[in-house]
C-alpha positions as CSV (number, residue, x, y, z in Angstrom):
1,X,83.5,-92.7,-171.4
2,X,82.5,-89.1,-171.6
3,X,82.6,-87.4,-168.5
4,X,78.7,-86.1,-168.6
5,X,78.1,-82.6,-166.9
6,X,74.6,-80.1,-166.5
7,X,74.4,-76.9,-166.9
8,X,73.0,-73.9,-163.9
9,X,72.3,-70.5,-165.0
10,X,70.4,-67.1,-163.1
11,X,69.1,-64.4,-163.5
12,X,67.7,-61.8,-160.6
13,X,66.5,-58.9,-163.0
14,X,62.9,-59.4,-165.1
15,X,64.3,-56.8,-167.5
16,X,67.0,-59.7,-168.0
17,X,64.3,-62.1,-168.3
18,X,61.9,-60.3,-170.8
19,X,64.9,-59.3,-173.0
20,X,66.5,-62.6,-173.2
21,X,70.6,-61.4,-172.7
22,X,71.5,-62.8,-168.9
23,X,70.2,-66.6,-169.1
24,X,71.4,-66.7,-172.9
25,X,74.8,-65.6,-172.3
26,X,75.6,-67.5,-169.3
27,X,74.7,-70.7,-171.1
28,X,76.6,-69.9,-174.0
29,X,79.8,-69.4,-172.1
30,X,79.4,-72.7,-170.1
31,X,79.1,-74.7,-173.4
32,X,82.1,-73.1,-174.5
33,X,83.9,-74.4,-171.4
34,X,82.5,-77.9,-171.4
35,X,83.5,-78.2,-175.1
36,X,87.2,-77.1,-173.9
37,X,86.7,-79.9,-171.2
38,X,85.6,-82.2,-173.4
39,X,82.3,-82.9,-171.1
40,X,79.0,-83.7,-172.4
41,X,76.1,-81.5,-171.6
42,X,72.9,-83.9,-170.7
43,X,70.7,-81.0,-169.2
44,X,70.5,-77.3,-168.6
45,X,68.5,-75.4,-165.6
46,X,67.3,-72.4,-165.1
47,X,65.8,-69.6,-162.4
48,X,64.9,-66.6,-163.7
49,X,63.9,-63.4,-162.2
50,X,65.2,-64.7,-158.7
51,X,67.6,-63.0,-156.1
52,X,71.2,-64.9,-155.6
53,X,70.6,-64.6,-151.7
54,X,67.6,-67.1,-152.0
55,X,68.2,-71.1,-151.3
56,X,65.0,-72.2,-152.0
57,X,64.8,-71.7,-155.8
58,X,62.6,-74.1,-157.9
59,X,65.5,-74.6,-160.3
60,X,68.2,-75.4,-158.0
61,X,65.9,-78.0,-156.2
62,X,65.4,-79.8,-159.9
63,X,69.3,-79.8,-159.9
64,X,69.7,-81.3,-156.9
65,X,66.9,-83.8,-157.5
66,X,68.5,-84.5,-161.1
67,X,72.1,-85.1,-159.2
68,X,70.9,-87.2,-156.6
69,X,69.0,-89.7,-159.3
70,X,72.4,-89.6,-161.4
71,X,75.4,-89.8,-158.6
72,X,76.8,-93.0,-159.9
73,X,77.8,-90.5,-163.0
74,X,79.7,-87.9,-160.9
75,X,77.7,-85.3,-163.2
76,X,79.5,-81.8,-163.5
77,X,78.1,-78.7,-162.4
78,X,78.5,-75.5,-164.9
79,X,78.0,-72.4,-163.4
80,X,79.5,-69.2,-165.2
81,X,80.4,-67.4,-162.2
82,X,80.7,-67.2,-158.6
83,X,77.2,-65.0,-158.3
84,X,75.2,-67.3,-161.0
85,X,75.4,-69.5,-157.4
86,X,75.0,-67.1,-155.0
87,X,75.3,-63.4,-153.8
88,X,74.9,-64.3,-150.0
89,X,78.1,-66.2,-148.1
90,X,75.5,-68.8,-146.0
91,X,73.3,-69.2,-149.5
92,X,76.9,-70.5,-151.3
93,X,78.0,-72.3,-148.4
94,X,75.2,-74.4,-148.0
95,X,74.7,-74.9,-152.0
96,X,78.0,-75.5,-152.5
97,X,77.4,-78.2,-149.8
98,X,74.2,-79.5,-151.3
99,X,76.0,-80.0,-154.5
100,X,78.9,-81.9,-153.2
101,X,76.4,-84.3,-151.4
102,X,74.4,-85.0,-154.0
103,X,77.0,-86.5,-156.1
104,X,78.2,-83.6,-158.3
105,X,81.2,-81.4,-158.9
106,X,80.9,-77.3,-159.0
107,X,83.1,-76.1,-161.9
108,X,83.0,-72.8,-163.7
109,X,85.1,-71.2,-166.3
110,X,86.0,-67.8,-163.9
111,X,87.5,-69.3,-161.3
112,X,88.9,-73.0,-159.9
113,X,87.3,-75.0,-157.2
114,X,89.3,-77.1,-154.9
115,X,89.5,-78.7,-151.5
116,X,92.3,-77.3,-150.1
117,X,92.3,-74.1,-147.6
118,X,93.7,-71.8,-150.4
119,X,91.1,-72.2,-152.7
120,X,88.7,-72.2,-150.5
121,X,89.8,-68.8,-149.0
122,X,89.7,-67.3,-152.3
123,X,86.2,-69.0,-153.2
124,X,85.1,-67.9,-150.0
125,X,86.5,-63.9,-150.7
126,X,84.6,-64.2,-154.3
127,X,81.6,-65.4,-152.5
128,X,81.5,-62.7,-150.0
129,X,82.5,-60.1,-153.1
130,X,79.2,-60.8,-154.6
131,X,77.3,-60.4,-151.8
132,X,79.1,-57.4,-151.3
133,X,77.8,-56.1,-155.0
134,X,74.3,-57.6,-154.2
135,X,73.9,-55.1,-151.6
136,X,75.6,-52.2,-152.7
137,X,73.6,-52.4,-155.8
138,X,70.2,-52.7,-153.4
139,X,71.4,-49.5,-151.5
140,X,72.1,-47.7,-154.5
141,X,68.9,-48.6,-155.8
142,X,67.1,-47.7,-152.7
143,X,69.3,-44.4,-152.4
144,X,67.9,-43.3,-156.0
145,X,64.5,-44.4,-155.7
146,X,63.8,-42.5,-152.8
147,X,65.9,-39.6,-154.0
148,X,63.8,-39.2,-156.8
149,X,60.3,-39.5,-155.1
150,X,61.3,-37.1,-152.3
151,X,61.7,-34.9,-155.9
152,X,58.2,-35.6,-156.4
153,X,58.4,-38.8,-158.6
154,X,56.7,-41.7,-158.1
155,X,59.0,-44.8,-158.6
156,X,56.9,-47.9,-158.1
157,X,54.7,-49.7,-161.1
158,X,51.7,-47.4,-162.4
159,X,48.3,-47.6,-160.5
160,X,44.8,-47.7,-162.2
161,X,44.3,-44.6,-164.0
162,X,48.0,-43.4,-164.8
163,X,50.5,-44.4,-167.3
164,X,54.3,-43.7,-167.4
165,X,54.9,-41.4,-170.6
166,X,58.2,-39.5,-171.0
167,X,57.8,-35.9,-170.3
168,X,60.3,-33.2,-171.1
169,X,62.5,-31.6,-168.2
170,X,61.0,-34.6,-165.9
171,X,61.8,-37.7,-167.5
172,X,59.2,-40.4,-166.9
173,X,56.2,-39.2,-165.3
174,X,52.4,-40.2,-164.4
175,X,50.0,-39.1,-166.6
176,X,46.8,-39.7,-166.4
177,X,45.2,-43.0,-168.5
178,X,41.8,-42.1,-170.2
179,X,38.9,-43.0,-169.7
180,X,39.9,-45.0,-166.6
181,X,41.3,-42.2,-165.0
182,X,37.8,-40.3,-165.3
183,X,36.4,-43.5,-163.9
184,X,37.9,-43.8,-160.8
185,X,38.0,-40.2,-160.4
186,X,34.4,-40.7,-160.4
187,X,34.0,-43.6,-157.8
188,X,36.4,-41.4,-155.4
189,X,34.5,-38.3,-155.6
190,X,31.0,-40.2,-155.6
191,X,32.1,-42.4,-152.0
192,X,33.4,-38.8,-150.4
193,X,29.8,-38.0,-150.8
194,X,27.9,-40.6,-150.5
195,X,26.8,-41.4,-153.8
196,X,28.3,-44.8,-153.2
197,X,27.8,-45.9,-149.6
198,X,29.9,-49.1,-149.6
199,X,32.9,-50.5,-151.2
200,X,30.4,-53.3,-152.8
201,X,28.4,-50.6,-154.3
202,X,31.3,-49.2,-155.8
203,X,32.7,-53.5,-156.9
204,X,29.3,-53.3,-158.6
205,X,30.3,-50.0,-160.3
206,X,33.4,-51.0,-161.3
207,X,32.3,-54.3,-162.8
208,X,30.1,-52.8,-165.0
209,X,32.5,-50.2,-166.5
210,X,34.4,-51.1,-170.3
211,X,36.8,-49.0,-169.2
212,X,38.1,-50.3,-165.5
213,X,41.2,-53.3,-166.0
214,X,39.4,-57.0,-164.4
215,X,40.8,-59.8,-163.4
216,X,41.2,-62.8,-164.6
217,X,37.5,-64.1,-164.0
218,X,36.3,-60.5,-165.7
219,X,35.2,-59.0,-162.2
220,X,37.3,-56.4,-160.1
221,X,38.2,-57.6,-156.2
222,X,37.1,-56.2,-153.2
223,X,40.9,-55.6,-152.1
224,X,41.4,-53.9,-155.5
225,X,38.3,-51.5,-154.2
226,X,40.1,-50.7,-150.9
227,X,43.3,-49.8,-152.8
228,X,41.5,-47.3,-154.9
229,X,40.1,-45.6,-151.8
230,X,43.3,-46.0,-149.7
231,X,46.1,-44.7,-152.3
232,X,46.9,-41.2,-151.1
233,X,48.9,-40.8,-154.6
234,X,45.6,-40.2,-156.4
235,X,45.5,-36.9,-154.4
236,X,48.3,-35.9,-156.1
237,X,50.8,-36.5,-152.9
238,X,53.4,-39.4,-152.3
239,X,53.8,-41.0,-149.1
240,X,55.9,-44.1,-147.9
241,X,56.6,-43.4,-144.1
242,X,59.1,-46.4,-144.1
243,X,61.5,-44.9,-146.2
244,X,60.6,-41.5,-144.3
245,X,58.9,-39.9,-146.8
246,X,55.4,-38.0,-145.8
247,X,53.3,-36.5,-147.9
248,X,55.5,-35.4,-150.9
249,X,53.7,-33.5,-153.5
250,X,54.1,-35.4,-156.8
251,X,54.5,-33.5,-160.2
252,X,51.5,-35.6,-161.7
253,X,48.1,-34.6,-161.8
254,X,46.1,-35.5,-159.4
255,X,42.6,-37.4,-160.1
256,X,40.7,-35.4,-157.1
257,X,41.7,-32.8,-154.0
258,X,43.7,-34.3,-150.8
259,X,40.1,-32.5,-148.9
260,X,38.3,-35.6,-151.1
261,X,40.7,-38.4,-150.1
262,X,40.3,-37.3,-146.6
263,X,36.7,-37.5,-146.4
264,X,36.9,-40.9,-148.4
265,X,39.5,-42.2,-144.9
266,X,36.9,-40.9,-142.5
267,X,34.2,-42.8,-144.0
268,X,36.3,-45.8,-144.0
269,X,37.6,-45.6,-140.3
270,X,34.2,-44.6,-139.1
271,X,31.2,-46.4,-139.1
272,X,28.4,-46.0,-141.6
273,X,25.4,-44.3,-141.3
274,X,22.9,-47.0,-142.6
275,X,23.7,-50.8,-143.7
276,X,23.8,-51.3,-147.4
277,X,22.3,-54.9,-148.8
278,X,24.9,-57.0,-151.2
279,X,22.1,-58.2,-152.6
280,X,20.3,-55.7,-154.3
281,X,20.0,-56.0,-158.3
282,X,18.4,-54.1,-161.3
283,X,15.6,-56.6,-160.9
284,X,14.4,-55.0,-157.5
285,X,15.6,-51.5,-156.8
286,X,13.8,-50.8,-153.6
287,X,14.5,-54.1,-152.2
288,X,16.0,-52.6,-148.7
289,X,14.4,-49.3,-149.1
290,X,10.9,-49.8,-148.5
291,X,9.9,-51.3,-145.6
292,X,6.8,-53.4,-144.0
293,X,3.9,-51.3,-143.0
294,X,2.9,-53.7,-140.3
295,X,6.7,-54.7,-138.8
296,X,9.1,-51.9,-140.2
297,X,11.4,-54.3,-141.2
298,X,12.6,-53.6,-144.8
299,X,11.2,-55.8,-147.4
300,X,13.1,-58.7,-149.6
301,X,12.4,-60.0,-152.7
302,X,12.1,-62.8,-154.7
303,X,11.4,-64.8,-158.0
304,X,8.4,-67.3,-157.9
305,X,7.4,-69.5,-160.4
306,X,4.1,-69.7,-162.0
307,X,2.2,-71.6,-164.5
308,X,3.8,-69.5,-167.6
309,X,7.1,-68.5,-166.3
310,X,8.8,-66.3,-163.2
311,X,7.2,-63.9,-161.9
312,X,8.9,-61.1,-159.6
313,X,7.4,-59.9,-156.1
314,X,8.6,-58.1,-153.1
315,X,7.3,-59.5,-149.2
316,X,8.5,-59.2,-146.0
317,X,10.5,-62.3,-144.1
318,X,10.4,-61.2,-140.7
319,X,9.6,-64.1,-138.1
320,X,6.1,-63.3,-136.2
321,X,5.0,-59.9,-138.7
322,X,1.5,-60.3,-139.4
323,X,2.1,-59.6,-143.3
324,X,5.3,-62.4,-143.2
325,X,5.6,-64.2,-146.7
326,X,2.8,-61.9,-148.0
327,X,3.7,-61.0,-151.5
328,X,3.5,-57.9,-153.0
329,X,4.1,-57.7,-156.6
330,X,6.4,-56.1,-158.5
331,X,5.1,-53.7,-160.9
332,X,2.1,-52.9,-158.2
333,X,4.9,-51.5,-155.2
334,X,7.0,-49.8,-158.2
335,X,4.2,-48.2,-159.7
336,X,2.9,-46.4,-156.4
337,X,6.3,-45.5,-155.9
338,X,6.8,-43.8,-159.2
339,X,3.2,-41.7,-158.4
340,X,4.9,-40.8,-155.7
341,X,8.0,-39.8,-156.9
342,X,5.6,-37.5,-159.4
343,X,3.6,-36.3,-157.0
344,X,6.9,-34.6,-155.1
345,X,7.3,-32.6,-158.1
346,X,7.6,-29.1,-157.2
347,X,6.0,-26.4,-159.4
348,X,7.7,-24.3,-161.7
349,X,7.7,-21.1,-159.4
350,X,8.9,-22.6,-156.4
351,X,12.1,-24.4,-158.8
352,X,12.4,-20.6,-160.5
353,X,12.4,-19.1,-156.7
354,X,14.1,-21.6,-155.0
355,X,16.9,-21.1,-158.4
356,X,16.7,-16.8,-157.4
357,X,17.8,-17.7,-154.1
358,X,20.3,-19.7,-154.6
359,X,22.0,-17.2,-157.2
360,X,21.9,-14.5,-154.6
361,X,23.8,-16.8,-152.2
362,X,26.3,-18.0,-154.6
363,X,27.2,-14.1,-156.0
364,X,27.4,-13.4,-152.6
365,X,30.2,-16.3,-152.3
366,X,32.0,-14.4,-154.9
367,X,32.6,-11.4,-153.3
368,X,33.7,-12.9,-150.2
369,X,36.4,-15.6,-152.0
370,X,39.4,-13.5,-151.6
371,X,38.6,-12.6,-146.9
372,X,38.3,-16.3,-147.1
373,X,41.9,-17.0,-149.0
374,X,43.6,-14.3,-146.1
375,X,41.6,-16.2,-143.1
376,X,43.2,-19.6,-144.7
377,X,46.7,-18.3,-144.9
378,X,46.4,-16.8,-141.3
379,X,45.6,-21.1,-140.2
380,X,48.1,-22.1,-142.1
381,X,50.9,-19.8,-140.0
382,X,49.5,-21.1,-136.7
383,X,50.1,-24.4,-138.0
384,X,53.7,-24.1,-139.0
385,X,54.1,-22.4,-135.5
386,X,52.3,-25.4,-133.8
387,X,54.4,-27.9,-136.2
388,X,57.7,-26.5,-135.1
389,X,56.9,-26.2,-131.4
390,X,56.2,-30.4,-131.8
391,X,59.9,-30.4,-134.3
392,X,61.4,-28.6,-130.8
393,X,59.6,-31.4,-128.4
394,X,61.2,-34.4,-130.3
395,X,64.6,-33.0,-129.9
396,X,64.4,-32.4,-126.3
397,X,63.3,-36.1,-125.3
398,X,64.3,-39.4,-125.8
399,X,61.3,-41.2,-124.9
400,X,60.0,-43.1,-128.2
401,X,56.3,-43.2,-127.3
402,X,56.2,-39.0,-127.1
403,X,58.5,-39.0,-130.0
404,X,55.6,-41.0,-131.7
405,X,52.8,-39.2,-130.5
406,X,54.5,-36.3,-131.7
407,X,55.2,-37.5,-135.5
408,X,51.7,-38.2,-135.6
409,X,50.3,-34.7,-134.5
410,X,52.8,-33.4,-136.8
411,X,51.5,-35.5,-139.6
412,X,47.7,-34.6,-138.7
413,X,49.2,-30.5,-138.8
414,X,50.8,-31.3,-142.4
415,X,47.2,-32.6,-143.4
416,X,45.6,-29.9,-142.4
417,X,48.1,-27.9,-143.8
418,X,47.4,-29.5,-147.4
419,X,43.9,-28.7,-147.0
420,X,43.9,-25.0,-146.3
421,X,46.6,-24.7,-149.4
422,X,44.2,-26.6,-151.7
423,X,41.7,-23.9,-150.7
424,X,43.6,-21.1,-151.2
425,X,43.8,-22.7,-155.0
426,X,40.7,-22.3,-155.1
427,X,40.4,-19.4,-154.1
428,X,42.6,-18.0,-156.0
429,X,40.6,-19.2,-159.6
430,X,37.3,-17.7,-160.5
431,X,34.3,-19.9,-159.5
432,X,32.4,-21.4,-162.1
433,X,28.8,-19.7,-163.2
434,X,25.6,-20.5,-161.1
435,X,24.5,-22.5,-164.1
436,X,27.5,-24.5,-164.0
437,X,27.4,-26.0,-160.7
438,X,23.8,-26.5,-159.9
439,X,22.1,-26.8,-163.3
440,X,21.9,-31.1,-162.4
441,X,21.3,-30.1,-158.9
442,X,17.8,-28.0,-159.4
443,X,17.0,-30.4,-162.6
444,X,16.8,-33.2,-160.2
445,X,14.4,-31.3,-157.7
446,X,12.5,-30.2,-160.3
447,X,11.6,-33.5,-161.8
448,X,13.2,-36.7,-159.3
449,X,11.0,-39.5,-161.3
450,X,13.2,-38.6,-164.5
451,X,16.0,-39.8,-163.0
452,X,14.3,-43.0,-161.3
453,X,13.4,-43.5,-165.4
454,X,17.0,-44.3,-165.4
455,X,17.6,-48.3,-166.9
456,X,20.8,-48.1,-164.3
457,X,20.4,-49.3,-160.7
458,X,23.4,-46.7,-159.6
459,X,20.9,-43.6,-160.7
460,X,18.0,-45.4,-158.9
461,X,19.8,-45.8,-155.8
462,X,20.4,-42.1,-155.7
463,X,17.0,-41.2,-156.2
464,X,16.2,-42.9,-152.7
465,X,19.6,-41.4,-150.7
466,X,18.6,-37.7,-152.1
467,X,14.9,-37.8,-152.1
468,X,14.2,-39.8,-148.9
469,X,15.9,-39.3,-145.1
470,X,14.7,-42.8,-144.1
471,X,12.5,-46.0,-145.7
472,X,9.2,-45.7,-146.8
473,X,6.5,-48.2,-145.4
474,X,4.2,-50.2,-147.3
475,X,1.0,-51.2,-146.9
476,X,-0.4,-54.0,-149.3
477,X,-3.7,-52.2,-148.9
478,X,-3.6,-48.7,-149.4
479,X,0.0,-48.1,-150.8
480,X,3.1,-46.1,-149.4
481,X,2.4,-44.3,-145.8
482,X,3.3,-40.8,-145.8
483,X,7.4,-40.6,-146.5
484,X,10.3,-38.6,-144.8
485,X,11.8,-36.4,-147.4
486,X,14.7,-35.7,-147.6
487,X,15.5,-31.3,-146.4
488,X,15.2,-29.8,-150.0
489,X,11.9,-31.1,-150.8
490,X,10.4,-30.3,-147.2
491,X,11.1,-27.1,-147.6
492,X,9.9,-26.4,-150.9
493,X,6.8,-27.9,-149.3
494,X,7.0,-25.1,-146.6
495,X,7.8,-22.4,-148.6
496,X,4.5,-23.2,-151.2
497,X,2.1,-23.5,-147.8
498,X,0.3,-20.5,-146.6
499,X,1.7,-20.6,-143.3
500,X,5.2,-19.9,-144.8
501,X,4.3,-17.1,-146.8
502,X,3.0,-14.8,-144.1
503,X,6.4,-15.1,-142.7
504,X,8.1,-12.5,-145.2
505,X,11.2,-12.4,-146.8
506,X,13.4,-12.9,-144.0
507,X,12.2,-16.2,-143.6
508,X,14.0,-17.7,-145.9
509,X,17.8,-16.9,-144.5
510,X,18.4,-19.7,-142.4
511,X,16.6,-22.2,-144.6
512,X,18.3,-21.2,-148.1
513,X,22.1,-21.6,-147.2
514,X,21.1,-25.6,-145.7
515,X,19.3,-26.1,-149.3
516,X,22.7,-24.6,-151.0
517,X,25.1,-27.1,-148.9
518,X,22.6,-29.6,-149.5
519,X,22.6,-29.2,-153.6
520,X,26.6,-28.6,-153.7
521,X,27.4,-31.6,-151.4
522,X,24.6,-34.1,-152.8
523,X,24.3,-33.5,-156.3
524,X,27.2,-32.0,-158.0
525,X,28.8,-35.7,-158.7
526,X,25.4,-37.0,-160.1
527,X,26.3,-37.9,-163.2
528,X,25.6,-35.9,-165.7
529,X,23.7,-37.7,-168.3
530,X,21.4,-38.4,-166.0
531,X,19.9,-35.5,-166.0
């Protein structure tokens, strides 16, 4: 009878596994030697893209399954070498092991394996020769990845919004992956300020966008969210503290300023300033916003149906209100609200004042760009002497909590370092015209209901952060009580009432420069179509 043998082949490398040259070859040569043998091959198995210092490998399991089910055989194990097994002494041992009590016998064309002392010795060297390789080749791998990203390089799989293209004199490097790239740029800028004030706002966002990757169901995690507004390399830096590397600046282009990604971690760590629902929806824009005349307690909203179909109304839920369950509908509360919205329209020679100042201000800005770049680069040498006095510290103790509490001041000097040179950049380019940077700014306070016109629920929701400082109440009766507006349009309000105008000219210094803040910080990310 035939002596009957199976066949064990592995790979560790997926670029082995998607070009189809390790698995292939190893089989080949074990069919070659089980022809010489004479043996008959009755099965083949296979792990790929798995390291030879694992035990647990789906594959090997089969094998040994397969084995046990066929020990009356005495099947034949093929391996074509030592490391197909293992690259880890205690992983071959105890294989080698499972093999021999399960019924079979390890053969393999490189090398002879018997029961005596001397072959074990030897099979024992080989073995430990392979795990030898496995890790020399893991530290040289290590040694060159981190080499090269301490260059500036970033050596781990492409985020959202790059691609790996070869470029000349840097080999393969990020580049940024339209239109995503735009996107997220977008999202990262718009949480920094507020545009988006929670990482569901922004899951909303992303959902909605052609041009942000999905997962399988078509929607975007929430954990995908956080590591958009965690990933420190979309500031243009690379930073993996375990392999000691801190804040690297990376040859690719960043997507926004290391200033941006550290306002985005402050609004994460902190807490936020007002609760945002999960459950608002196109359908009700103001559901959260406006709030019960008689209670305070923002309304909800709801679907009911009716003879002829749904109809949509907003009513407050709040146990014990007098108005509780009283609906309000739709079109009615959302109508008064667009009067409203028009009737905080500003004339056209308080816009074409409020535009004068505002000009004045930013020329002035001009002339003072380059006493600002000097007063930056004087912070920046009281750093380094502050960052070397901590380098002097760590070298003179050996107590590992100061030596921590060190490394972290020394990491919060090197932020602020990063700062103060992105603003000498800036410094150093010529600012953009007047009409540049707060043409969507002073089109907004000219005219808010045009962007509430908006058919998206993102431009809505801006309407309310910009044009309100807290909810409106609503009375079923009369319509919206008086509302808190938000700084720019109270004092457009002052400035048209007579009271203001006997003040004089000077009355407008410490009011103009908190309206200029306001327009840069607020409304410079509104999207521009939207205006």
């Amino acid at each position: 009878m035939t002596q009957q043998a199976v066949i064990y082949c592995r790979v560790s490398s997926p670029k082995q596994v998607t070009e189809g040259h390790g698995l292939a070859s190893q089989e080949t040569r074990c069919r070659e030697y089980a022809k010489h043998k004479g043996y008959d091959v009755i099965d083949v198995f296979r792990d790929e893209g798995l390291s030879g210092k694992l035990m647990d490998r789906p594959n090997i399991k089969a094998m040994l399954t397969y084995l046990k089910q066929h020990r009356t055989n005495n099947l034949i194990v093929i391996i074509d070498d030592i490391s197909r097994l293992a690259r880890n002494i205690e992983a071959h041992i105890h294989l080698r092991t499972s093999i021999n009590d399960a019924g079979g016998k390890l053969e393999s064309p490189s090398i002879e394996f018997g029961d005596d002392s001397d072959s074990r010795l030897v099979e024992h060297l080989l073995a430990s020769v392979a795990a030898h390789q496995r890790e020399k080749n893991a530290e040289q791998v290590y040694n060159r990845m981190r080499a090269r990203m301490m260059g500036g390089y970033s050596v781990f799989n492409a985020p959202p919004g790059y691609r790996y293209d070869k470029v000349r004199n840097h080999g393969k490097l990020l580049v940024r992956d339209e239109p995503c790239a735009s996107v997220i740029a977008d999202v990262l800028e718009g949480f920094a300020c507020r545009r988006f004030e929670s990482q569901s706002e922004i899951k909303r966002f992303l959902d909605a966008s052609p041009h942000f990757p999905k997962n399988g169901q078509g929607v975007v995690h929430l954990q995908k969210v956080k590591d958009l507004l965690t990933r420190v390399l979309y500031a243009g830096y690379l930073d993996k503290p375990e392999w000691g590397i801190h804040l690297v600046k990376g040859h690719h282009e960043p997507l926004i300023s290391f200033e941006t990604y550290q306002k985005i971690q402050e609004r994460l760590n902190g807490e936020a300033k007002a609760p945002v629902r999960k459950d608002i929806s196109d359908d009700f824009p103001l559901r959260g916003f406006v709030a019960c005349d008689s209670c305070g307690a923002p309304m909800t909203s709801c679907w009911s149906r009716g003879r002829t179909g749904l109809y949509p109304y907003y009513l407050c839920h709040r146990k014990g209100c007098a108005l509780q369950k009283k609906s309000i509908r739709k079109e009615k509360i959302e109508s008064d609200f667009e009067k409203l919205l028009g009737n905080m329209k500003p004339s056209k020679e308080l816009i074409l004042l409020a535009a004068d100042i505002f000009t004045n201000l930013w020329n002035e800005k001009r002339e003072t760009v380059k006493m600002e770049a000097e007063h930056f680069r004087q912070n920046i040498l009281q750093i380094e002497r502050k960052t070397e006095q901590f380098l002097d510290r760590i070298t003179e103790t050996d107590n590992q909590t100061l030596i921590t509490t060190y490394e972290k001041k020394i990491r919060r000097l090197e932020e602020e370092k990063i700062i103060l040179d992105e603003n000498i950049a800036k410094c150093g380019r010529p600012l953009q015209s007047f009409d540049e940077t707060f043409r969507t700014a002073l089109s907004f306070l000219s005219n808010p209901q045009k962007l509430w016109a908006s058919d998206k629920l993102e431009y809505k929701r801006i309407v309310l952060k910009l044009a309100f400082s807290e909810p409106i109440r609503y009375c079923k009766n009369t319509g919206f009580r008086t509302a808190a507006k938000s700084l720019p349009f109270t004092l457009l309000e002052g400035i048209s009432t007579p009271e203001y105008e006997m003040v004089g000219a000077t009355g407008f210094e410490p009011t103009t420069p908190t309206m200029s803040r306001w327009c840069s910080n607020q409304l410079s990310y509104t999207p521009k179509e939207a205006t």
